[in-house]
N, C-alpha and C positions, 0 to 999 in steps of 0.2 A: 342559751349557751352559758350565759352568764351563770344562771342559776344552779346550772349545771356545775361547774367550779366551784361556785361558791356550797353544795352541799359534799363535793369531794374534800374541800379545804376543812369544812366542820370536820368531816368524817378523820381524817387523818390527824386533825388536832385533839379531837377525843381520842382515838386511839393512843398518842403520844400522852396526853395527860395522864393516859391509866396506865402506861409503862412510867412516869413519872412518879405518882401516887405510889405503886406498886412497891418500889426501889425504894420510898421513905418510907413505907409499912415496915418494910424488909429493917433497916437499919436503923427504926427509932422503935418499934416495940418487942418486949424480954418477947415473949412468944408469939410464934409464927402462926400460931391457930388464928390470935386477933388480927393480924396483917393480913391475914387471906379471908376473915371473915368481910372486910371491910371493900375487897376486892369484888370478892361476889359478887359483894351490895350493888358497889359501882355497874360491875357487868351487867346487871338486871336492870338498873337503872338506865344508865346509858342508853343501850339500847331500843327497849321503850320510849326513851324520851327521843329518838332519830326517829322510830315509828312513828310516832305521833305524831310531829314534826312533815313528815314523807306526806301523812293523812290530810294534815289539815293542808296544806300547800295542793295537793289534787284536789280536796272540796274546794279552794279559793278558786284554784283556774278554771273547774270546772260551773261554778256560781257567776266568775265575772265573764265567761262565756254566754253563757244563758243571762245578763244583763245584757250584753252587748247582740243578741239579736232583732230583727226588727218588729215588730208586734207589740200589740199590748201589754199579753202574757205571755210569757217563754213557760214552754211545758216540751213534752217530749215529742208531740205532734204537731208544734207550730214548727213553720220556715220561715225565712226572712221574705219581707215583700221584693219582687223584683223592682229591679233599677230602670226604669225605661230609658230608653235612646232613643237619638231620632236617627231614621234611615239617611244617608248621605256616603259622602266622601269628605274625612276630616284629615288635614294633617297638621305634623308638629313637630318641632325640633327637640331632638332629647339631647341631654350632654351626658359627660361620662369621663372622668379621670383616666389617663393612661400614664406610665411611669416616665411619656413624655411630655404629658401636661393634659389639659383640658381638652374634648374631642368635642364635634358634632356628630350628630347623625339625622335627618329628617329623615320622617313616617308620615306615609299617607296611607288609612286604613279607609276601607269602606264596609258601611254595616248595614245590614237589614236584618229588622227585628232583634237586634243586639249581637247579633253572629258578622264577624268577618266573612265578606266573601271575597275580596282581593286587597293585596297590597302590596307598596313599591316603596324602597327606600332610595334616600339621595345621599348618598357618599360625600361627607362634609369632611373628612380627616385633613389635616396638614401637612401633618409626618407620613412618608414614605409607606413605614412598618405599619403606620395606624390603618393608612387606605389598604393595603394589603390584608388586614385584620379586616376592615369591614365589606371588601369584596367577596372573603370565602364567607360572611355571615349573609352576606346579601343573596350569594347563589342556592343557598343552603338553607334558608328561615322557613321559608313558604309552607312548608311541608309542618311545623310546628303551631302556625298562625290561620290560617284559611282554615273555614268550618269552624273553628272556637267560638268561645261564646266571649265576650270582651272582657265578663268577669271574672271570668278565670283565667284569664291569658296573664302567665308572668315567666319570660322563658331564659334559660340559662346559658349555660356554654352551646355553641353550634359552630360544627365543625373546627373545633380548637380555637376559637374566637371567645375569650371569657369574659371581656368588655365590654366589648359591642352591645350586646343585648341587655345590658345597663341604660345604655342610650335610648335602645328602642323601648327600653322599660319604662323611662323617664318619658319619651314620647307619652308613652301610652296612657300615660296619668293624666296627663295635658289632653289627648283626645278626648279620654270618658268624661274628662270635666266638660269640656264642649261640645260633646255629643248626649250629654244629659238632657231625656225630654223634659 
């Protein structure tokens, strides 16, 4: 996201520079031919140089990708090794900021062969609104969580609850650290 902005802001300050530049071609050289020749230049440049720029930022993300997989060699037919877990019933308390303060929520996840196949959460709220928020996340999750695979499990809003599942997120990081074979 960040990066994102940060190449909208480039974009929009180059453009402003070359109405800037433009305006003092205009009013400090005898002829307009040279003030446009120089513009050109600029437009040709410029853009090239965001091209490039655009290039080498997708070969970066696309390289520190391919460092960051698991293997030897990162090639186009390696995957990463999988993570083992051990089979059980693990749980763990997730927190999670609300605009009334800091929440609980515990998770008890149970895994075989790294796949959830049940889980139950315990309604820790304090505030009124908060248990009310994580009552419709509790009736509502299951259908998101069961049958996943642990490692991919990162779940969002559920049923208008946009918190909540911060908590059980934070959970979840807490279990695969303790459910690691």
């Amino acid at each position: 996201m960040l990066s994102e902005l940060a190449k909208k802001a480039h974009f929009f300050y180059t453009i402003e520079a070359i109405n800037v530049y433009y305006i003092y071609m205009e009013e400090t050289t005898q002829s307009k031919a040279g003030g446009k020749f120089w513009l050109w230049l600029i437009l040709i440049f410029i853009p090239v140089g965001i091209i490039a720029f655009a290039v080498t930022q997708k070969q970066s993300q696309f390289f520190s990708q391919q460092s960051n997989t698991t293997g030897a060699i990162a090639g186009k037919n390696s995957t990463p090794l999988p993570v083992g877990y051990k089979d059980g019933s693990f749980t763990a308390v997730g927190s999670y900021m609300s605009p009334g303060g800091n929440e609980l929520l515990g998770v008890t996840l149970t895994l075989s062969n790294g796949i959830i196949t049940d889980s139950t959460v315990d309604l820790k709220a304090d505030r009124p609104i908060s248990l009310r928020y994580q009552q419709m996340f509790a009736d509502n999750y299951k259908a998101e969580v069961i049958g996943k695979k642990i490692d991919q499990l990162n779940i969002n809003k559920i049923s208008g609850s946009s918190l909540t599942p911060q908590g059980f997120n934070d959970a979840l990081l807490k279990i695969k650290a303790e459910a690691k074979a």
